[in-house]
N, C-alpha and C positions, 0 to 999 in steps of 0.2 A: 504557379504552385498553389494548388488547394490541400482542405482537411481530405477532401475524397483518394488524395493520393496516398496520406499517409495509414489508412482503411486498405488499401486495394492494394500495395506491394507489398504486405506480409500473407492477403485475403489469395492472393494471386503464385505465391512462393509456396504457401500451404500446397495448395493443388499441386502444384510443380513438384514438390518433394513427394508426396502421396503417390506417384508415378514412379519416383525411382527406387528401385527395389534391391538395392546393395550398399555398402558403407557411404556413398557416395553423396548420401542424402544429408549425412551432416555436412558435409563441408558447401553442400548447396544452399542448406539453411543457412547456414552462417553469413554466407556470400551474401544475402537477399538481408538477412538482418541486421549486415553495416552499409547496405544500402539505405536501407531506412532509417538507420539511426545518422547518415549521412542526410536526407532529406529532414530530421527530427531537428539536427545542426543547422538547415537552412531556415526552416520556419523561425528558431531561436534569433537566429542571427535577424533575420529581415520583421521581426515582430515588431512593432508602435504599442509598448503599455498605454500609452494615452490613447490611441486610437479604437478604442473597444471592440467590438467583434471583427475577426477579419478571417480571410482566408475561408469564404464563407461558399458552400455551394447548397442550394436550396432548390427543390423538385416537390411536386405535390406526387404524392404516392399512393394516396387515394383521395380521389379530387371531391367526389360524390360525397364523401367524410369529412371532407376537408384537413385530413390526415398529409403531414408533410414527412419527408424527409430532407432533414434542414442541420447541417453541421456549420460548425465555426468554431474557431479559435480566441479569446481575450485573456485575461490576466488571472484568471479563476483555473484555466486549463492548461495552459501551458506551460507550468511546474510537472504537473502529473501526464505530460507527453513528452518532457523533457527525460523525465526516469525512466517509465515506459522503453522509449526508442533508444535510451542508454545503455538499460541494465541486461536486455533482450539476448544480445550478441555476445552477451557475459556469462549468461545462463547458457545458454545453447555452448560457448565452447570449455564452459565447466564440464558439462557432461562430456564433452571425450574423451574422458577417463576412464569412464565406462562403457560395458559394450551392454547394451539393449538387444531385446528383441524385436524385430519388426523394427528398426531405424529410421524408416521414410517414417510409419506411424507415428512413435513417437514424435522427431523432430516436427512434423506437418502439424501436429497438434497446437505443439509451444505454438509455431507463427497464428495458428487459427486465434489462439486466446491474444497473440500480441493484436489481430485486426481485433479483435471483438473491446481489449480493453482503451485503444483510442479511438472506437467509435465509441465508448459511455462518454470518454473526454472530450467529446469532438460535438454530442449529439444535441442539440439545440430545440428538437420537437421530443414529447414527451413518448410516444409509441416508438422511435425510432432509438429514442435511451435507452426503455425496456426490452430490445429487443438485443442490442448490445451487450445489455447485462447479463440477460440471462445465455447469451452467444458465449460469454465469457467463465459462467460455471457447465460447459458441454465438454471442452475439453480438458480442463485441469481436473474432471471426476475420470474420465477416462486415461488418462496420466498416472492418477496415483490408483486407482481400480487395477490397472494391466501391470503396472511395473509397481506398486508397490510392495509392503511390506507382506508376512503371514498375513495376518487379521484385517489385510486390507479391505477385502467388500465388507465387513460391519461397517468398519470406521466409515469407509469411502458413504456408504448408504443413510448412516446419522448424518452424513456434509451434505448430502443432498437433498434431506427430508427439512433438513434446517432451513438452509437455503430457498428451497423451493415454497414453503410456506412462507416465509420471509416475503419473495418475491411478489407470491400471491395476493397478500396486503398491499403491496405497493401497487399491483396492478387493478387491484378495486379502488382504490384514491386517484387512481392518475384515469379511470375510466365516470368516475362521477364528478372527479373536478370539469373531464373536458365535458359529459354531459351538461356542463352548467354555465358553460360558454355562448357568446350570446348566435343565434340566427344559424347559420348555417354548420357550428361549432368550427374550433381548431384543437391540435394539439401542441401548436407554437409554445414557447417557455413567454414569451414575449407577452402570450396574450394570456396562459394561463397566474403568470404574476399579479394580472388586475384583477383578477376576483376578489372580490370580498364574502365572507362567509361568516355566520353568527360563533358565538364565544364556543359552543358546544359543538357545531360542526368542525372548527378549526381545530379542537382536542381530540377527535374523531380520527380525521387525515392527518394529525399530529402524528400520533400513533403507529398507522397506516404505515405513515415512512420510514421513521424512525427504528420500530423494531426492524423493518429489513435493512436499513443501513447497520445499526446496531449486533446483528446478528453475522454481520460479514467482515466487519472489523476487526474482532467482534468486543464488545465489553461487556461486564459483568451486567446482568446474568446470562447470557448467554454469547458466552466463550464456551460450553463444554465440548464442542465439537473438536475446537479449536489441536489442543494440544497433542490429541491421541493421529491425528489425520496430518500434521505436520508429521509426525516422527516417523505414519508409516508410508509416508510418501516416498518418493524418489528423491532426490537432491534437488533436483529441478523446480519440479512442482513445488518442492515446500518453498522453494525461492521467490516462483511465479505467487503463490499464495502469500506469502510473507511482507516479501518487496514489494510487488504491486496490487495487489488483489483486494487487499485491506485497505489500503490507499482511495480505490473506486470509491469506499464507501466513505471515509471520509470526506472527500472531493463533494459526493451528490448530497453531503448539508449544507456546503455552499450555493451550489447551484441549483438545489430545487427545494429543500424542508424551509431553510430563510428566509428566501422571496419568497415562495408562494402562501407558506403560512407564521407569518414573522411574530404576531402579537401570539399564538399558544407556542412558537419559539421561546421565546420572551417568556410563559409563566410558567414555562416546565424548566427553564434554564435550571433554577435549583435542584431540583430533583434530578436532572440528566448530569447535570455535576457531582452530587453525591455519588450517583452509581460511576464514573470517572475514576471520582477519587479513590471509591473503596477499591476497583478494578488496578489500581496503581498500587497499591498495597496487598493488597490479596495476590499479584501475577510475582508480585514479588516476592514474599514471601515462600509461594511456595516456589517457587525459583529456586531459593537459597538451600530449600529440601531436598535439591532434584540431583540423582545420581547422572543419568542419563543428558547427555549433551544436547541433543535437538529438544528433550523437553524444556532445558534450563533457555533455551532461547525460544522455545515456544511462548513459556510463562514469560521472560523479558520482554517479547515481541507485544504479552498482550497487556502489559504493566504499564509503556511507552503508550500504547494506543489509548488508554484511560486516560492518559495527559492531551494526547493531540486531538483527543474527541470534544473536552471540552473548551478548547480554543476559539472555538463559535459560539456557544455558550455564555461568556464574561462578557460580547457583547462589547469587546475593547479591540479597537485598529490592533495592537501588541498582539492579542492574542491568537487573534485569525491569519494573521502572520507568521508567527509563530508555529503553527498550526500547519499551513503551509510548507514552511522549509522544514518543518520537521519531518513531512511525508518526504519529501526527497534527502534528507540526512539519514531516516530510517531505514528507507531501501536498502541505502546503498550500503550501511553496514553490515543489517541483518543478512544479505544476498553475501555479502565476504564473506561473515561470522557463520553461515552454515555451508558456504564451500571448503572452508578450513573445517569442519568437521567433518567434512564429506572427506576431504584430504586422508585426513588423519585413517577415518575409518577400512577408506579401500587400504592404506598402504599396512595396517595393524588386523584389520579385523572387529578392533571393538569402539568402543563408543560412547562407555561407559565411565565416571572418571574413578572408579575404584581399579578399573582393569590396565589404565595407564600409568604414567609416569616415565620422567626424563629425556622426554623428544627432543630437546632441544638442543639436547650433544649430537645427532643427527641428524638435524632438522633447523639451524640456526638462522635461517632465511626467512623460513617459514614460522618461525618465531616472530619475527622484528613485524611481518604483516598480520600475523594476529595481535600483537600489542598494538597498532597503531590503529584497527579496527573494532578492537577493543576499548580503547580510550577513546575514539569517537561517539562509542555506544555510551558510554559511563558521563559521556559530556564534560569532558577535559575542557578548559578554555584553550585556544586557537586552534580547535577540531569541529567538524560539521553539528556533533550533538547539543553542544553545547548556546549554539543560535539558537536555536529554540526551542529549549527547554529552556533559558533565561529568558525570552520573550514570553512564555506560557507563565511561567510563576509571576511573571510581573503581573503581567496581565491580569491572572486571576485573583491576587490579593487588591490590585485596584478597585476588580470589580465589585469587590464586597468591603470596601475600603471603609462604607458609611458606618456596619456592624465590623468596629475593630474583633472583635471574637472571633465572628466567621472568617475575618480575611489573615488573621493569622493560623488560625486551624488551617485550613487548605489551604496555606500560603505555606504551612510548613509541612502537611503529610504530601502536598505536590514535591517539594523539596526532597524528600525522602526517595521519590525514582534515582534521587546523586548518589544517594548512601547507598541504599540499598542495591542499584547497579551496579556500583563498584566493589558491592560485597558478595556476591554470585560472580562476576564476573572473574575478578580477579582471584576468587575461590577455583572454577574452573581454568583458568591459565595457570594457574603457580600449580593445579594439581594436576594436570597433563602436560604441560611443558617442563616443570622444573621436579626436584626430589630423585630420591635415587632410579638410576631405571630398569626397569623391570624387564622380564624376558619378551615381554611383548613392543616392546620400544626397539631390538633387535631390527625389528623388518620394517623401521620407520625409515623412508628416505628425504630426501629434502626435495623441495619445491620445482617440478620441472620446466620448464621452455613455455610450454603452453599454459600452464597454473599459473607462471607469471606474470602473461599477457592477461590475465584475468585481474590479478591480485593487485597489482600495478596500477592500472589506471581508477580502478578502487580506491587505495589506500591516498593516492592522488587527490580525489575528491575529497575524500575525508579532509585533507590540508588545507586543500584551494577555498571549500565551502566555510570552513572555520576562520581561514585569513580574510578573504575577502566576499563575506554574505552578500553584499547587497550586490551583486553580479546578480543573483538572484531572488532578490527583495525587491528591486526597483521595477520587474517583469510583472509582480501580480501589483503591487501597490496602489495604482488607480482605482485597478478594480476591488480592490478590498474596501477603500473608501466610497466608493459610486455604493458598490452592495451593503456595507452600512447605514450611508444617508436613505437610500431605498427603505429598509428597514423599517429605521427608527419615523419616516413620513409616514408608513402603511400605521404602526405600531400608534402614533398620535390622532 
């Protein structure tokens, strides 16, 4: 069992589906993507966190260049191939609620970005990451472009233009780091980690990376893509964007902005924290503003990611941790929290929370899973959110522990994602689920057969990740300390 398989049976499924040309294509997707998330369960299961890279298949891809294609799996990756391959087969049978146009299409799309998003997790040489990456924004623009909302091609086309500049920077840093490798160059992660580069060129490629990771995340300043391109997406896509797509970019500050350039890591950390913090306040706020149900989780989705971004940052084992299981507690709610409004929407019509009220005399099922993935988001204790978003505040008041000022200021506006989630949050639940109900609550039904195969092993997670973390704390752990010490030797 290699990384290349879990690449190749969704890369492989896509094609398959793309040929079937009648309803028949979702349930063939579906088929293929608990297949893989049944392979996703083996990898977990048979992983060595002590044992660092594994599961490794390596090819020179252009030899002349010394250009590889080189995947593996360790403790940095296998969080975010654990979502991934989870959340996959959750999305794809959320949408059968819906009937699409073009079915193979769409579905063949979802599988194209699920191969494209574990090979960024998977990708061990520096060309063969970028190539993943940018594999993985070709079909979620074409998702929310064909099936999205009215105003979709602006929106869709500001997601691209972002992105794609984004990318662009990344691909000048990752082409003049490898020019600077010795003799016949590589674009191994391996070998591009030992360079050394002067105070002003590492602020240079700082940069370089950072605004594209930053941008796909995305944090303040540049989230404005963010919010208008979830809401006119599809159900799906906003899922595939939301749960995992933001997550990539968190993931490649571990495995490529850190090592390769740790000391202008190290002296932007303040400033990359500020823009965190205020992004954590600002998503929120205007959160608490927001009529409309996919933006109030747009703006929470990008409030959460100001906290998990800087979890690298504080430069604390806590926080990188933290940081981690919060990418896989994120997913998994945010992917519930907008299939429940997907719910809501087909069986009503609206979406709105002025146009609702008192679902939950018809709808009591479907209550009890939106509270419970609700309280995970708000970080309840014995719930997934609540791991780590107390490992981030630790963390980051440690960090700045020596300036007591600083470490109670963003010791306490980080705190404020508690308050203020629970106050949009629970603002939306009490005012679509509960109050008098209105005529549009009439044609709400309650939770079907297949919604619950969805909802269920969801809400599941939310339990199991909040009782018992370290199931998945002890998987990256090694490696968060190895990628520290690394660090902090390049940084002295």
């Amino acid at each position: 069992m290699t990384a290349l398989w879990l690449i190749l049976v969704p890369l492989i499924a896509s094609l398959v589906v793309f040929f079937i040309r009648n309803e028949q294509a979702k349930k063939v997707a579906l088929l293929f993507s608990f297949i893989e998330l049944a392979l996703g369960l083996l990898v977990a299961y048979r992983f060595n966190a002590f044992a660092g890279m594994q599961f490794e298949n390596k090819l020179m891809w252009i030899p002349s260049a010394g250009i590889a294609f080189h995947l593996g799996i360790d403790g940095l990756s296998i969080i975010p191939i654990i979502l991934t391959t989870f959340l996959v087969p959750f999305i794809i049978l959320s949408a059968f609620g819906n009937e699409y146009e073009k079915p193979n299409v769409f579905y063949g799309l979802i599988l194209l970005m699920q191969a494209s998003l574990i090979g960024v997790f998977t990708a061990q040489s520096a060309f063969a990451y970028y190539l993943f990456w940018e594999g993985a924004l070709i079909p979620v623009y074409f998702i929310a472009a064909l099936w999205g909302g009215a105003n979709r091609i602006n929106i869709t086309f500001k997601f691209f233009i972002y992105t794609v500049f984004g990318s662009l920077l990344m691909l000048i840093a990752f082409v003049y780091m490898y020019m600077q490798t010795p003799a016949n160059h590589s674009d191994e992660a391996s070998v591009l980690y030992l360079l050394a580069f002067d105070k002003t060129t590492q602020n240079v490629l700082f940069w370089g990376l950072f605004i594209a990771f930053a941008i796909k995340m995305p944090i303040f300043p540049f989230h404005t893509w963010q919010p208008d391109t979830y809401s006119e997406s599809p159900a799906p896509a906003t899922m595939l964007l939301s749960g995992i797509m933001l997550k990539m970019a968190i993931y490649s500050l571990y495995r490529w902005l850190l090592p390769l350039l740790p000391a202008a890591t190290f002296s932007n950390a303040f400033f990359v924290t500020m823009l965190g913090v205020i992004g954590i306040v600002y998503g929120a706020i205007i959160a608490i503003k927001q009529d409309d149900m996919k933006r109030i989780l747009a703006y929470s989705s990008f409030s959460h990611v100001g906290l998990m971004s800087v979890g690298l940052f504080t430069f604390q084992f806590l926080g990188m941790q933290g940081s981690l299981i919060q990418m896989l507690a994120h997913g998994i709610n945010i992917v519930g929290l907008f299939f429940v409004v997907d719910i809501i929407q087909r069986r009503t019509g609206f979406r709105n929370l002025s146009d609702l009220a008192g679902l939950t005399q018809n709808a009591p099922v479907l209550t009890v899973f939106f509270a419970i993935l609700l309280l995970g988001s708000v970080g309840l204790p014995l719930t997934n959110g609540f791991v780590g978003e107390f490992l981030l505040i630790s963390a980051l008041v440690r960090a700045y522990w020596a300036d007591p000022a600083f470490a109670l200021i963003f010791g306490a506006i980080a705190g404020l994602t508690l308050i203020f989630g629970a106050v949009y949050m629970i603002r939306m639940f009490q005012g679509v689920m509960f109050g008098e109900p209105n005529a549009n609550a009439i044609q709400m039904k309650d939770v079907t057969f297949s919604e619950a195969l969805v909802l269920v092993p969801l809400c599941a997670m939310v339990i199991l990740m909040g009782v018992y973390p370290n199931l998945f704390l002890k998987m990256s752990e090694p490696a968060v300390r190895d990628l520290l010490d690394f660090a902090f030797q390049r940084i002295r």
